[in-house]
N, CA, C and O atoms as a GROMACS GRO file, in nm:
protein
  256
    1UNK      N    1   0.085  -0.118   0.000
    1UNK     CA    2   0.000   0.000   0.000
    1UNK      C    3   0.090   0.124   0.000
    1UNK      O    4   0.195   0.136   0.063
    2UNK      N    5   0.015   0.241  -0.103
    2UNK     CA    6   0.130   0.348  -0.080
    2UNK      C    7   0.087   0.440   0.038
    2UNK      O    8  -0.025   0.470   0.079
    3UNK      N    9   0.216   0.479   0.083
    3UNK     CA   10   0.144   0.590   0.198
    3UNK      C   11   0.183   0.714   0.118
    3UNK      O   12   0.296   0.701   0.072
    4UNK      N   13   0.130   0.818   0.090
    4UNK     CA   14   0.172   0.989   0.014
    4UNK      C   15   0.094   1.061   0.093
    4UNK      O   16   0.028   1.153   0.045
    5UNK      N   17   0.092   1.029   0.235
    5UNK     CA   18  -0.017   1.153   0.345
    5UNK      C   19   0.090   1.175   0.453
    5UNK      O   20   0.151   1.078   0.497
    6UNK      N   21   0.113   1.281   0.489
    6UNK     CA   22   0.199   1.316   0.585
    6UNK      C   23   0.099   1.363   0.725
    6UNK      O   24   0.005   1.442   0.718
    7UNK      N   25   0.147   1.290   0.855
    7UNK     CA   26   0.029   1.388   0.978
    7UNK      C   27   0.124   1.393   1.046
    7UNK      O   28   0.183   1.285   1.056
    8UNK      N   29   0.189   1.522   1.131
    8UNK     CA   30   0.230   1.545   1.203
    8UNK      C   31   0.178   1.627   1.360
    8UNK      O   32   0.098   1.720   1.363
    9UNK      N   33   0.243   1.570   1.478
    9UNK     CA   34   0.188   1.622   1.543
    9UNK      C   35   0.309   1.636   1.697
    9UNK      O   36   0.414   1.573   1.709
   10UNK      N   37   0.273   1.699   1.759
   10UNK     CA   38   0.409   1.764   1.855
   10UNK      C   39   0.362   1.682   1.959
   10UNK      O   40   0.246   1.643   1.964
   11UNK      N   41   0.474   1.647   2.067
   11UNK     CA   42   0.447   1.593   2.136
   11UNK      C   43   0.605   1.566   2.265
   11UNK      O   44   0.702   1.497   2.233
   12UNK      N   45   0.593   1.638   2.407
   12UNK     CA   46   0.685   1.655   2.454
   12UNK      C   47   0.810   1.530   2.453
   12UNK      O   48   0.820   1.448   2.361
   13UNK      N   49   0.904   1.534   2.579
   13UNK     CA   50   1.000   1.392   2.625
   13UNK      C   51   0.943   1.281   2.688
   13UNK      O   52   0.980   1.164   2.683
   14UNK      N   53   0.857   1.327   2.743
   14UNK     CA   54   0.801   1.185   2.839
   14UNK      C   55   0.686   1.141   2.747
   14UNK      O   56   0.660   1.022   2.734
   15UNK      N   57   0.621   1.234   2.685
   15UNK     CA   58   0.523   1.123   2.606
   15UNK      C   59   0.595   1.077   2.487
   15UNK      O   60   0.558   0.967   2.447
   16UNK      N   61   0.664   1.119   2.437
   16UNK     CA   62   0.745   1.055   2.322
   16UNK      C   63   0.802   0.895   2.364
   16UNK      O   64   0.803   0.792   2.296
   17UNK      N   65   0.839   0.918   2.482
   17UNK     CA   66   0.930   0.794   2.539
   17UNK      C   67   0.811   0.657   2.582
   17UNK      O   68   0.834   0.542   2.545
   18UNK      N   69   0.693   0.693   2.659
   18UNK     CA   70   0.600   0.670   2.686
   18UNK      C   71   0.519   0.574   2.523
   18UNK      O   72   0.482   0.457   2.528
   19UNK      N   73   0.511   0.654   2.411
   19UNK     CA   74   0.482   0.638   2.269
   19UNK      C   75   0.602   0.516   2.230
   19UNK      O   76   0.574   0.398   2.210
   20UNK      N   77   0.692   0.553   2.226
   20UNK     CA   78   0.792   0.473   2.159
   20UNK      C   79   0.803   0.323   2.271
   20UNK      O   80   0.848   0.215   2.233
   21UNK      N   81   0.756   0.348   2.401
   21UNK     CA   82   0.795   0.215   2.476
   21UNK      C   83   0.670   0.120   2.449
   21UNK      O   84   0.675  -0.003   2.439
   22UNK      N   85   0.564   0.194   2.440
   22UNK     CA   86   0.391   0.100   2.392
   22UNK      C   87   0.406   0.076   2.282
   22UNK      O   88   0.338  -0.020   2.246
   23UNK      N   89   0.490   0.136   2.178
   23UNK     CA   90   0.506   0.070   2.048
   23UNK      C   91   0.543  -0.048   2.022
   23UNK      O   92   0.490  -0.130   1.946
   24UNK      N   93   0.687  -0.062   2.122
   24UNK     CA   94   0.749  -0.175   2.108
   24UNK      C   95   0.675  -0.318   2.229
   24UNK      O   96   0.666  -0.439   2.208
   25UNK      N   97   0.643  -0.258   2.321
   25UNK     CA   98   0.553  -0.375   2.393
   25UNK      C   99   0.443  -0.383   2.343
   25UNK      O  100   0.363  -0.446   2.414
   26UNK      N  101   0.384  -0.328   2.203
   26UNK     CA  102   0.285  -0.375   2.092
   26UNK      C  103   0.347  -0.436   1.989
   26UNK      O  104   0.286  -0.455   1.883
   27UNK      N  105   0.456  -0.469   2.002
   27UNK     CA  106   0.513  -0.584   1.878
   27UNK      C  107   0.579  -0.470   1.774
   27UNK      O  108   0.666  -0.511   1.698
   28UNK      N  109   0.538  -0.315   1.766
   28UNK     CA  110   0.538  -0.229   1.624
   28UNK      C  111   0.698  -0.250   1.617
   28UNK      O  112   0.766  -0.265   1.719
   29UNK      N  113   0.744  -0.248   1.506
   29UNK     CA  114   0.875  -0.178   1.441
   29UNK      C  115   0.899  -0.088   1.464
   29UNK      O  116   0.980  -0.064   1.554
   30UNK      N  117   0.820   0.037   1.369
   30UNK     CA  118   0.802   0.199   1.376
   30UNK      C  119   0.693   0.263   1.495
   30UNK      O  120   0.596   0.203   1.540
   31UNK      N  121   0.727   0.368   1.524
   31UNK     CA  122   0.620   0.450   1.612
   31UNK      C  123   0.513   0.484   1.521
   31UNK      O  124   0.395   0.486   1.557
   32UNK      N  125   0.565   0.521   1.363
   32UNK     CA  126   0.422   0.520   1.299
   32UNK      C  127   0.341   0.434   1.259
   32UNK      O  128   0.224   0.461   1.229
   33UNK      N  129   0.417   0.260   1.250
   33UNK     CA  130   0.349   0.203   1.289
   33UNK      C  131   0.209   0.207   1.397
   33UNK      O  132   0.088   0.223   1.389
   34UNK      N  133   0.323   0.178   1.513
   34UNK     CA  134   0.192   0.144   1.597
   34UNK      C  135   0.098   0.283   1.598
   34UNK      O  136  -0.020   0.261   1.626
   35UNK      N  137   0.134   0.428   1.571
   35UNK     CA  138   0.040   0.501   1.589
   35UNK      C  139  -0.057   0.490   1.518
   35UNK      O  140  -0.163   0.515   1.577
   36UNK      N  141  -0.071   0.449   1.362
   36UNK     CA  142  -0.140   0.423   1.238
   36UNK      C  143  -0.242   0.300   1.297
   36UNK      O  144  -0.363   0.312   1.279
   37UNK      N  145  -0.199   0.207   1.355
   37UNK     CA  146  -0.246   0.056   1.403
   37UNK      C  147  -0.349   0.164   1.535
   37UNK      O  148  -0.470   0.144   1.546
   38UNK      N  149  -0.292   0.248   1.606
   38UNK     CA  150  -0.374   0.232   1.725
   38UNK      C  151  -0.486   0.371   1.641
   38UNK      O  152  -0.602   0.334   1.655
   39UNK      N  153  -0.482   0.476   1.583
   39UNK     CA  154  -0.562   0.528   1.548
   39UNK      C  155  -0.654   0.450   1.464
   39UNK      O  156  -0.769   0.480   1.498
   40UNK      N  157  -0.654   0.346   1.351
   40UNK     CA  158  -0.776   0.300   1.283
   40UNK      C  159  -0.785   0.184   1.360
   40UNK      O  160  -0.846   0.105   1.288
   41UNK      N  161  -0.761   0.132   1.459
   41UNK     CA  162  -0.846   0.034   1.516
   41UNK      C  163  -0.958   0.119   1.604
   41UNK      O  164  -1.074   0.080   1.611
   42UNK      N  165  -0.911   0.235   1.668
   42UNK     CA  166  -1.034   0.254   1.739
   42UNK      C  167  -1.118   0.321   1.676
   42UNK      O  168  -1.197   0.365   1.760
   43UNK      N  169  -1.147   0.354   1.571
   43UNK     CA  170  -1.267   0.320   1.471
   43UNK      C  171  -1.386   0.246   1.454
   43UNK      O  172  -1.507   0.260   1.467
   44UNK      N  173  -1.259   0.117   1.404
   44UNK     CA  174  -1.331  -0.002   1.340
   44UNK      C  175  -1.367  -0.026   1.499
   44UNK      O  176  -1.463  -0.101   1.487
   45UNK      N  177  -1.351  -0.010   1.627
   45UNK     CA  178  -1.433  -0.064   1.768
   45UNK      C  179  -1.516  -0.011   1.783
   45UNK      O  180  -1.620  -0.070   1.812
   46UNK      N  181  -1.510   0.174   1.767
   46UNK     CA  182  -1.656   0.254   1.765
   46UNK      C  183  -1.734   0.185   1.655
   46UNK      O  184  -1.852   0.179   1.689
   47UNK      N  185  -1.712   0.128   1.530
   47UNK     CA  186  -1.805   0.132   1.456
   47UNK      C  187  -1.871  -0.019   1.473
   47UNK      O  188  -1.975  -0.063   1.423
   48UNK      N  189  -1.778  -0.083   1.559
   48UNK     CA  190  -1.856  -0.244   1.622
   48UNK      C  191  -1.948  -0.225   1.693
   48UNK      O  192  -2.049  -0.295   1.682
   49UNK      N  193  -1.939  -0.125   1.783
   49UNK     CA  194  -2.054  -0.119   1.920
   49UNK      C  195  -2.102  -0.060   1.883
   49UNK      O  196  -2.216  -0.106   1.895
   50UNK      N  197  -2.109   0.068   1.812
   50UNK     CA  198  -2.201   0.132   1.730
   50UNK      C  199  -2.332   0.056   1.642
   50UNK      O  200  -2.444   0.106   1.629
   51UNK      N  201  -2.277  -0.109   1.572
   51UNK     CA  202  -2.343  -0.158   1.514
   51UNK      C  203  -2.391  -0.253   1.621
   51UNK      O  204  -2.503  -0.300   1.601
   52UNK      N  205  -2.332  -0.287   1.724
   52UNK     CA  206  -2.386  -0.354   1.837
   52UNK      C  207  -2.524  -0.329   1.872
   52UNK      O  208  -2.621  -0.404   1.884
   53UNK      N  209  -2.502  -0.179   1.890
   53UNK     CA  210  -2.615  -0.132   1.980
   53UNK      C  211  -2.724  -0.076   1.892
   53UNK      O  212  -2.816  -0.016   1.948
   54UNK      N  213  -2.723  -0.092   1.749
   54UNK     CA  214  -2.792  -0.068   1.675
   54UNK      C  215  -2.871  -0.204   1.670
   54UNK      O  216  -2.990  -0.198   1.698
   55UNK      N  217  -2.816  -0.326   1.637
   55UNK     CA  218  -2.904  -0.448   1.645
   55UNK      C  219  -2.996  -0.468   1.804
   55UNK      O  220  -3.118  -0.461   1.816
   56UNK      N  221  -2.900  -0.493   1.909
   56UNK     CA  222  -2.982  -0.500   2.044
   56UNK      C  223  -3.106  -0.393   1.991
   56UNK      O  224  -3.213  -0.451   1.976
   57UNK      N  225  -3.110  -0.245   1.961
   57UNK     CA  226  -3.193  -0.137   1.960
   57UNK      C  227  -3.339  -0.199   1.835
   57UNK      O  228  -3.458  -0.171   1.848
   58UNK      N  229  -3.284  -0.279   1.731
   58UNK     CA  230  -3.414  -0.293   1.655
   58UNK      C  231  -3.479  -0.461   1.751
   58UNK      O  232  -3.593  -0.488   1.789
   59UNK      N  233  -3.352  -0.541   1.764
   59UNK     CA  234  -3.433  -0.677   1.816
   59UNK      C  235  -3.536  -0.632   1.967
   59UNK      O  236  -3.645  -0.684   1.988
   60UNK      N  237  -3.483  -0.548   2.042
   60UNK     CA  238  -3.539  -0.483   2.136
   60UNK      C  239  -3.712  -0.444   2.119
   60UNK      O  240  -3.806  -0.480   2.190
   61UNK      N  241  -3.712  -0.363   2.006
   61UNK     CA  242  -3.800  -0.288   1.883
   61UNK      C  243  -3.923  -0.401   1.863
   61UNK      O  244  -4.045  -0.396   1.876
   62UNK      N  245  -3.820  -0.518   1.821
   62UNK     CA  246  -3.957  -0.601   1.773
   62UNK      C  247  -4.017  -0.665   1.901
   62UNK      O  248  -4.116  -0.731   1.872
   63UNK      N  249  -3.995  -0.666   2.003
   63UNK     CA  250  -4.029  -0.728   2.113
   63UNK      C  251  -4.152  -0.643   2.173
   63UNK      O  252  -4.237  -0.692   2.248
   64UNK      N  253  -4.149  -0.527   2.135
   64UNK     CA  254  -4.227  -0.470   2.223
   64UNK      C  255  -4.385  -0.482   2.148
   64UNK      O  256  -4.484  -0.437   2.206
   0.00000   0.00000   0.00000
């Protein structure tokens, strides 16, 4: 896949260090790795429970 999007964003010493140590006790290579991995997964989780609570909300629906 190509990447041609640049996001930058600032971020002091201790969270940098903090970033780079969860990267690697997440298995990542790169920090943009794991940052890329941890921003679109929590997505695709909002958009699970999102669809979660959309089914409970109609099966709910027909019950009444």
């Amino acid at each position: 896949m190509v990447k041609n999007h640049i996001i930058k964003f600032l971020v002091n010493e201790d969270q940098f260090s903090r970033i780079r140590c969860n990267a690697s006790a997440k298995g990542h290579k790169t920090i943009s790795a794991y940052l890329r991995d941890l921003a679109l997964s929590r997505d695709l989780r909002f958009e699970m429970m999102l669809s979660e609570i959309h089914r409970e909300v109609v099966q709910n629906g027909r019950k009444a």
